[in-house]
N, CA, C and O atoms as a MOPAC input file, in Angstrom:
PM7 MOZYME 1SCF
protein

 N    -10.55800 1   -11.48600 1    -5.91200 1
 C     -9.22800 1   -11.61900 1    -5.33700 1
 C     -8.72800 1   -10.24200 1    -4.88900 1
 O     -9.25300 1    -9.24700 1    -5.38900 1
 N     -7.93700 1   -10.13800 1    -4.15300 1
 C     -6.99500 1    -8.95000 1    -3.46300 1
 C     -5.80000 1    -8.86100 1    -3.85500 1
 O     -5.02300 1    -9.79600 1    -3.65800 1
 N     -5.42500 1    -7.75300 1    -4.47100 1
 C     -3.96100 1    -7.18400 1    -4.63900 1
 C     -3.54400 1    -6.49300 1    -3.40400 1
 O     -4.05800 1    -5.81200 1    -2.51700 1
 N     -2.09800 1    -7.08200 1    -3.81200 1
 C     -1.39400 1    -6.64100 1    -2.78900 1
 C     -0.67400 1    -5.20300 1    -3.10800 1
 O     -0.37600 1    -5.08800 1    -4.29600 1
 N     -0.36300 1    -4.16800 1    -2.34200 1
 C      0.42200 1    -3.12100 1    -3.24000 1
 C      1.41200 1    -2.63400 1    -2.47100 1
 O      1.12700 1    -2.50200 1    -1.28100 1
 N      2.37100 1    -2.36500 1    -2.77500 1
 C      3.44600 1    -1.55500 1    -1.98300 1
 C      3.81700 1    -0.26500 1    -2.09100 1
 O      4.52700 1    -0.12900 1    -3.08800 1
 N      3.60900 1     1.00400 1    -1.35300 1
 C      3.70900 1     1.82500 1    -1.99400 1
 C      5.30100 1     2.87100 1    -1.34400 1
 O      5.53900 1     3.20000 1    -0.18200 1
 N      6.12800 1     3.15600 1    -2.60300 1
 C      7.09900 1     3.20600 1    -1.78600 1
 C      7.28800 1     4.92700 1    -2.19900 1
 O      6.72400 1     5.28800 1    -3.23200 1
 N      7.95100 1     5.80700 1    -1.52400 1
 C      7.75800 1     7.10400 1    -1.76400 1
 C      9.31700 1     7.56800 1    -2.54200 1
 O     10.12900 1     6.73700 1    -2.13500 1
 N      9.77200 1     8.20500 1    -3.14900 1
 C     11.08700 1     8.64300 1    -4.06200 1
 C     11.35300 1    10.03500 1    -4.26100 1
 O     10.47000 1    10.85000 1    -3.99100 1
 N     12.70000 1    10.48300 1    -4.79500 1
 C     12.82600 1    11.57400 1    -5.12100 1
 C     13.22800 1    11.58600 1    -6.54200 1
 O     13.64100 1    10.46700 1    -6.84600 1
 N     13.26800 1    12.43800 1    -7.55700 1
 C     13.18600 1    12.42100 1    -9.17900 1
 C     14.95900 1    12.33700 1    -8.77400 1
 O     15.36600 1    13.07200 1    -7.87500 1
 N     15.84000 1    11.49800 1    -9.42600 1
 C     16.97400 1    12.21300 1    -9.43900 1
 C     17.46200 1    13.40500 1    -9.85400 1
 O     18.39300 1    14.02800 1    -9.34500 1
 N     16.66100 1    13.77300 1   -11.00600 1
 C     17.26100 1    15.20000 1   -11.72400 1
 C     16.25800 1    15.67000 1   -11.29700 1
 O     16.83700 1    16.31100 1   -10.42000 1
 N     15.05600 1    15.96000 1   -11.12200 1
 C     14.27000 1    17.13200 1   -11.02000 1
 C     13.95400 1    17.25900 1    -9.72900 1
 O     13.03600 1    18.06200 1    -9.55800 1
 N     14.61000 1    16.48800 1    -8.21000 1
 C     14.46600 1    16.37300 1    -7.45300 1
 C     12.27700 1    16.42100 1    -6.49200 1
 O     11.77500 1    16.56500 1    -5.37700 1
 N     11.97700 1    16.26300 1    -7.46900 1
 C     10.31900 1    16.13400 1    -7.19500 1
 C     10.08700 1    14.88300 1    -6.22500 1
 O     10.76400 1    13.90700 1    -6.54900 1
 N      9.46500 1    14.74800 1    -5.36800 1
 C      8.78700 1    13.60000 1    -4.64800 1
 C      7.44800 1    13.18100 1    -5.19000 1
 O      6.47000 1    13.86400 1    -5.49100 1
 N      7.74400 1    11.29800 1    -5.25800 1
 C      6.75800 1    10.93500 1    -6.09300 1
 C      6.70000 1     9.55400 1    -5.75100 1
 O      7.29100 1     8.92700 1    -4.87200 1
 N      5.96600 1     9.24000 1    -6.51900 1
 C      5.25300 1     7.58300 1    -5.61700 1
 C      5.03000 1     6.55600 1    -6.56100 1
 O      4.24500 1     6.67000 1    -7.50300 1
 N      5.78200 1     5.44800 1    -6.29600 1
 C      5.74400 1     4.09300 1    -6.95300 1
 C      4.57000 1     3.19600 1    -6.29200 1
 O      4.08700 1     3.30800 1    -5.16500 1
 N      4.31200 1     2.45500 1    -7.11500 1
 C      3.07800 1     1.40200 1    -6.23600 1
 C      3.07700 1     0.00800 1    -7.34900 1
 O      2.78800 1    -0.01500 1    -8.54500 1
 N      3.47900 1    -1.00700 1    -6.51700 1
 C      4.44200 1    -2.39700 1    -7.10600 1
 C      3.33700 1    -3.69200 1    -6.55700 1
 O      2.98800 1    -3.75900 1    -5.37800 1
 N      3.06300 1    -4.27300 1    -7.17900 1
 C      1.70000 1    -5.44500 1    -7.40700 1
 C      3.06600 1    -6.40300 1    -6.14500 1
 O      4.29300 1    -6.49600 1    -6.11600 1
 N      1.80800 1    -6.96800 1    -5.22500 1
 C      3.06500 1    -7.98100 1    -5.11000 1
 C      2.73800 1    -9.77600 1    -5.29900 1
 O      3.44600 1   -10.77500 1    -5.17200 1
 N      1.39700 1    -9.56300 1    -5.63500 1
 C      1.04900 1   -11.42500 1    -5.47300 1
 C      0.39200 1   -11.52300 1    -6.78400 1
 O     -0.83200 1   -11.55900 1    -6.90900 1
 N      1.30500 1   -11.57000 1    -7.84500 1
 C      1.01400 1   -11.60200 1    -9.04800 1
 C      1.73400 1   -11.95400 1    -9.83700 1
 O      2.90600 1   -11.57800 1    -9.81600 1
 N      1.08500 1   -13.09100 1   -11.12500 1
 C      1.96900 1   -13.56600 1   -12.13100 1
 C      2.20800 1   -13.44900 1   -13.16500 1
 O      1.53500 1   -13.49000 1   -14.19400 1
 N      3.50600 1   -13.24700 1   -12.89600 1
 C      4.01500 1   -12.87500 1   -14.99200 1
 C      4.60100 1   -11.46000 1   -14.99400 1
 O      5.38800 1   -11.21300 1   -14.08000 1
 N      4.42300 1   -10.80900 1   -15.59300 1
 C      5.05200 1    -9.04700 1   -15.68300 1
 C      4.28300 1    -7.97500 1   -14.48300 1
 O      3.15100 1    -7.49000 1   -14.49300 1
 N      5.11900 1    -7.87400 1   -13.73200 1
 C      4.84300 1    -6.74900 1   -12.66800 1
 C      5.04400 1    -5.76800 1   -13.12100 1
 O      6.06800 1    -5.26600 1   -13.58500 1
 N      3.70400 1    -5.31200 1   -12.97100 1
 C      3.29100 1    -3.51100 1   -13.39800 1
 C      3.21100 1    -2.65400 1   -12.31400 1
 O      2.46400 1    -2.67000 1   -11.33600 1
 N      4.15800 1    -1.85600 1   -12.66500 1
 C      4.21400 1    -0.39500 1   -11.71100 1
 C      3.11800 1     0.84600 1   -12.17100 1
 O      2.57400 1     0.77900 1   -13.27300 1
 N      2.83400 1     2.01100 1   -11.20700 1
 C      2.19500 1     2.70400 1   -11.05500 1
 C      3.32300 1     3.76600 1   -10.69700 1
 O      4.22100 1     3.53100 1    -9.88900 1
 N      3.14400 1     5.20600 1   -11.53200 1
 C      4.24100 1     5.98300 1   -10.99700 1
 C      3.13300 1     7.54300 1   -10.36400 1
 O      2.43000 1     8.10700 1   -11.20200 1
 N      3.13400 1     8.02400 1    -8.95500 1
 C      2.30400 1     9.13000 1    -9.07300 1
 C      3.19800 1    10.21600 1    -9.07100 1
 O      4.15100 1    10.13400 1    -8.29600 1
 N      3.10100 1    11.11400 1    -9.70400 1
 C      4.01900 1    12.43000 1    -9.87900 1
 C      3.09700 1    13.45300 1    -9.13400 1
 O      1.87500 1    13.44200 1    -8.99300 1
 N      4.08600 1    14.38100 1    -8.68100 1
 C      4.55900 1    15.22700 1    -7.72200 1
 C      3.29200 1    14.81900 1    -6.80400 1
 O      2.08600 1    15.05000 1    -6.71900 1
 N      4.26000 1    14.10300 1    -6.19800 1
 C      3.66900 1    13.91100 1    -4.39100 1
 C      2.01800 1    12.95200 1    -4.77100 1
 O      1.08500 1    13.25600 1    -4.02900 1
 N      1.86500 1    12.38600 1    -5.34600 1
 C      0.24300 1    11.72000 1    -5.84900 1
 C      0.04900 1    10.44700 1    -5.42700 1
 O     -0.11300 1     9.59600 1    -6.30200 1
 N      0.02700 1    10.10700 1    -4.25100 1
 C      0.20600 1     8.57000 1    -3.77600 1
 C     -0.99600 1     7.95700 1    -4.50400 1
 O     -0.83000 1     7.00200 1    -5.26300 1
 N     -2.34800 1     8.55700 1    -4.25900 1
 C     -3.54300 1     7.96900 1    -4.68200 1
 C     -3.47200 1     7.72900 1    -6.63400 1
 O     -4.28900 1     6.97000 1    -7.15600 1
 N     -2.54500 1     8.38400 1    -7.39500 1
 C     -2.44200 1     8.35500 1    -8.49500 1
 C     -1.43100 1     7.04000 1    -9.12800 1
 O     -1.32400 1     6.48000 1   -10.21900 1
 N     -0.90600 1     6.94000 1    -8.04500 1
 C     -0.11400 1     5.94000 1    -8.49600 1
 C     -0.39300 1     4.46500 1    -7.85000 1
 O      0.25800 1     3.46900 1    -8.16700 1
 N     -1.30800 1     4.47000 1    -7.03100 1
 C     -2.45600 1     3.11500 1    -6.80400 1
 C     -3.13900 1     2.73900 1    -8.17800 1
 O     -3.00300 1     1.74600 1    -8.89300 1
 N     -4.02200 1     4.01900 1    -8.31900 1
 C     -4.84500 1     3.30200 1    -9.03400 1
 C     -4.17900 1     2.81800 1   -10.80600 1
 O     -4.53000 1     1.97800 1   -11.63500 1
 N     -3.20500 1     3.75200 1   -10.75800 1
 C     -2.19300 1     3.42900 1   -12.24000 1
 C     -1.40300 1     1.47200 1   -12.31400 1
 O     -1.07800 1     0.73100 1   -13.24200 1
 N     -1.39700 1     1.35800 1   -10.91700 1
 C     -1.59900 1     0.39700 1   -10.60500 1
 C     -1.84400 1    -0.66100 1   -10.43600 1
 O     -1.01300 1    -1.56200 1   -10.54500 1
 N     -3.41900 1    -0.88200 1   -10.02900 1
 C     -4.17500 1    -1.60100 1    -9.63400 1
 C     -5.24800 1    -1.38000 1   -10.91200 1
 O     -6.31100 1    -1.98800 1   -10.78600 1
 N     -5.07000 1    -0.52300 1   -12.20000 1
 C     -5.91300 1    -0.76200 1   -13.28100 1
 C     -5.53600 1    -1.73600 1   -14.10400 1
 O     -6.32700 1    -2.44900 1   -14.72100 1
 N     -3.98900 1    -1.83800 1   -14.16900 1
 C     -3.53200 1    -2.76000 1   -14.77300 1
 C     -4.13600 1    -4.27700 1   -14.45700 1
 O     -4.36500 1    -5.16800 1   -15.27500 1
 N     -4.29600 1    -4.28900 1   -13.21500 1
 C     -4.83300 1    -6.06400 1   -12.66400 1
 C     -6.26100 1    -5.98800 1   -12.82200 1
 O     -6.58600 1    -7.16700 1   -12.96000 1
 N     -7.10100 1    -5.42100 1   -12.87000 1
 C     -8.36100 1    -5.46000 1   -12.56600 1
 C     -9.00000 1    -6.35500 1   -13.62500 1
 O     -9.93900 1    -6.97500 1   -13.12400 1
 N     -8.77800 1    -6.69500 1   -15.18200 1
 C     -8.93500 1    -7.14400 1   -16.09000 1
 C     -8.41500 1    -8.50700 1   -15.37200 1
 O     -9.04300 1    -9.50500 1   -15.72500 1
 N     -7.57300 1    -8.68200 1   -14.60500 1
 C     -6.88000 1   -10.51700 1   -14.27500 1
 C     -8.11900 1   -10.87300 1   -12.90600 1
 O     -7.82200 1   -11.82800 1   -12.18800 1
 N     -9.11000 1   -10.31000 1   -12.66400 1
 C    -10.10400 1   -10.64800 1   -11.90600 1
 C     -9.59100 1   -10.11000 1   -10.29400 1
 O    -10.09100 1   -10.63700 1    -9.30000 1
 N     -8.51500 1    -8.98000 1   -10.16600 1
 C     -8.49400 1    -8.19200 1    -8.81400 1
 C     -9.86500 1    -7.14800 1    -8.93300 1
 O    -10.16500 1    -6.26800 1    -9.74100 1
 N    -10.62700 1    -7.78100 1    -7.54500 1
 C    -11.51100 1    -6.73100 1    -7.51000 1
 C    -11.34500 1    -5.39300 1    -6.43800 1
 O    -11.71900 1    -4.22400 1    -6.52300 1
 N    -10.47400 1    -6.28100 1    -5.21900 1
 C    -10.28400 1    -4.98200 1    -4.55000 1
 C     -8.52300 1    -5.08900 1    -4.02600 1
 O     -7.85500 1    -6.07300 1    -4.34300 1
 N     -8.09300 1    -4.25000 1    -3.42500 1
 C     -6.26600 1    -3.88000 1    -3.34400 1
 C     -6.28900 1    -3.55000 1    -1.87000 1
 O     -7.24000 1    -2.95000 1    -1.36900 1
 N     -5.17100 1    -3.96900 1    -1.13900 1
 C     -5.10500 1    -3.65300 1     0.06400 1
 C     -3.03400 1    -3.19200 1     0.28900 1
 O     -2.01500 1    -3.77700 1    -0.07900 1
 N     -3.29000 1    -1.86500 1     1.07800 1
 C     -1.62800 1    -1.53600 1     0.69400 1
 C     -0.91600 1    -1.69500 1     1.83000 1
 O     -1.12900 1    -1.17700 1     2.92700 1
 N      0.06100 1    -2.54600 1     1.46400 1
 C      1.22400 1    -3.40500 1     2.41300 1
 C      2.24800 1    -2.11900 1     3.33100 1
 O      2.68600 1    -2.28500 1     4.46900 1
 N      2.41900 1    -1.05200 1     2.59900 1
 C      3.13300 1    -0.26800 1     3.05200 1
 C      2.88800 1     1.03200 1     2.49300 1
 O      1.98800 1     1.15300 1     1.66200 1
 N      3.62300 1     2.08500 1     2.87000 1
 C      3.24900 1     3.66400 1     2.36200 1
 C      1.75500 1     4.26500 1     3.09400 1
 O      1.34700 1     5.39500 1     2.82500 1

């Protein structure tokens, strides 16, 4: 199966750092986030998409970012 991912880009409120969320989207039950710190888009995929891989996602395709 294919995950879906969204990856959306942020700023820390207090520490003002840019950093990267990445949000499951065709999935059931508790949606698990991925957070990549300072500026780590690829870090916060796979923080991600490790979480699903055990529910039989074998590969991820990203909706946005």
């Amino acid at each position: 199966m294919t995950l879906f991912i969204e990856v959306t880009k942020e700023k820390h409120p207090f520490t003002k750092q840019l950093h990267y969320r990445a949000k499951a989207h065709n999935t059931y039950g508790k949606i698990w986030q991925g957070d990549g710190i300072d500026s780590n888009r690829q870090q916060a995929i796979s923080k991600c998409f490790v979480k699903y891989e055990n529910q039989g996602y074998s590969t991820y395709y990203i909706l946005k970012g």
